[in-house]
N, C-alpha and C positions, 0 to 999 in steps of 0.2 A: 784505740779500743782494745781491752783485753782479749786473751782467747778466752775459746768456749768447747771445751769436750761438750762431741752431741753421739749420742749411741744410735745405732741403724739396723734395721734389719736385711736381710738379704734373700730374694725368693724369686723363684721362677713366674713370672705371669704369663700364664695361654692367653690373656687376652692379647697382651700384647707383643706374647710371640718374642720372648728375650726377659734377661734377667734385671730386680729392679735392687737398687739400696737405696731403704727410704729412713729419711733420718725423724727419728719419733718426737722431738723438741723441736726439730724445724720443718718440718717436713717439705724438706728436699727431697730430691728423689737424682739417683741417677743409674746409666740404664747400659746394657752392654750385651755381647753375645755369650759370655760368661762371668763368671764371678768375678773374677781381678777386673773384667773390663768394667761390670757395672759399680766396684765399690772404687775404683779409680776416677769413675766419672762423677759419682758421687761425691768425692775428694775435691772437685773443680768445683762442681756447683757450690758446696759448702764454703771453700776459699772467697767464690765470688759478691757471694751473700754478705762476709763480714766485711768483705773490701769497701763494699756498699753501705754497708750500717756504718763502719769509719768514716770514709769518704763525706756519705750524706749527714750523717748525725741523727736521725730522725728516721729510721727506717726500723721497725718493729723484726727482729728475723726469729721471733719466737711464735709458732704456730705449730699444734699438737697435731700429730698426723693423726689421721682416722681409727678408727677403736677397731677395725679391723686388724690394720697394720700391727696397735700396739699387741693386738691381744697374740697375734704371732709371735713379735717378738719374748713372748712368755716363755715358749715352749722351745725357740729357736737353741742349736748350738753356740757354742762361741765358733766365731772363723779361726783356724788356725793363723797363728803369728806373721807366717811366713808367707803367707798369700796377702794377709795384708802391708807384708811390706811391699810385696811386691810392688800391689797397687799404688802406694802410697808413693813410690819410688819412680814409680809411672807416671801420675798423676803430679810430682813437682818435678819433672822431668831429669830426673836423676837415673832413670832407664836406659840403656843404652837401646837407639831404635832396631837396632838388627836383630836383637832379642824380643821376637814375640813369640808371648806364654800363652795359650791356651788351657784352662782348667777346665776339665769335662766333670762336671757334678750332676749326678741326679738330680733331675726335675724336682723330687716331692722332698730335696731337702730345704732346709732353712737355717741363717746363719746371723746371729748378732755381732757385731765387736762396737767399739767408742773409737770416733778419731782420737789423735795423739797430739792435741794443742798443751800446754803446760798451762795453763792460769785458767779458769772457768769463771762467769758471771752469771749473774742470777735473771733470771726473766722480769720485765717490768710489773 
């Protein structure tokens, strides 16, 4: 199966008390005590999802997250570069573990960026 760049946004939720990256084409979602943690975790879910549509053949992972979500994503920044490599570096375990980063961000921000897959496909 090809890759698939999928854009996310990234936002604090009180409801549930920790940070979320929700992916707007598939909506994945993953979740963290800060930013790098949530768009890392996010990074996994999304790997998981295409390993599964390979694997199975048959598995739909195009699902528009909620009009809530996308309409954040409108107004969101972009994440700086570097934080998502962080994550990213995290998240395929190219991290070294003794290195944990903590990003303290303001609650009432919001953040977009795209994974970094090279080939994208189109939704059925």
């Amino acid at each position: 199966m090809a890759g698939i760049r999928e854009q996310f946004v990234i936002y604090y939720s009180k409801e549930d008390g920790c940070w979320l990256a929700h992916g707007l084409r598939t909506d994945e979602i993953g979740t963290g005590d800060c930013v790098v943690d949530a768009v890392a975790d996010f990074i996994k879910a999304f790997d998981q999802i295409l390993r599964l549509a390979e694997r199975e053949g048959d598995v739909d992972i195009f699902r528009d997250a909620p009009e809530h979500v996308r309409q954040m994503a409108k107004t969101a920044k972009p994440l700086p570069g570097e934080i998502f490599e962080i994550a990213h570096r995290r998240a395929r375990g190219d991290w070294p573990r003794e290195f944990r980063i903590h990003v303290d961000t303001p609650k009432s921000k919001r953040y977009t960026a795209r994974t970094r897959t090279p080939e994208a496909i189109a939704p059925k």
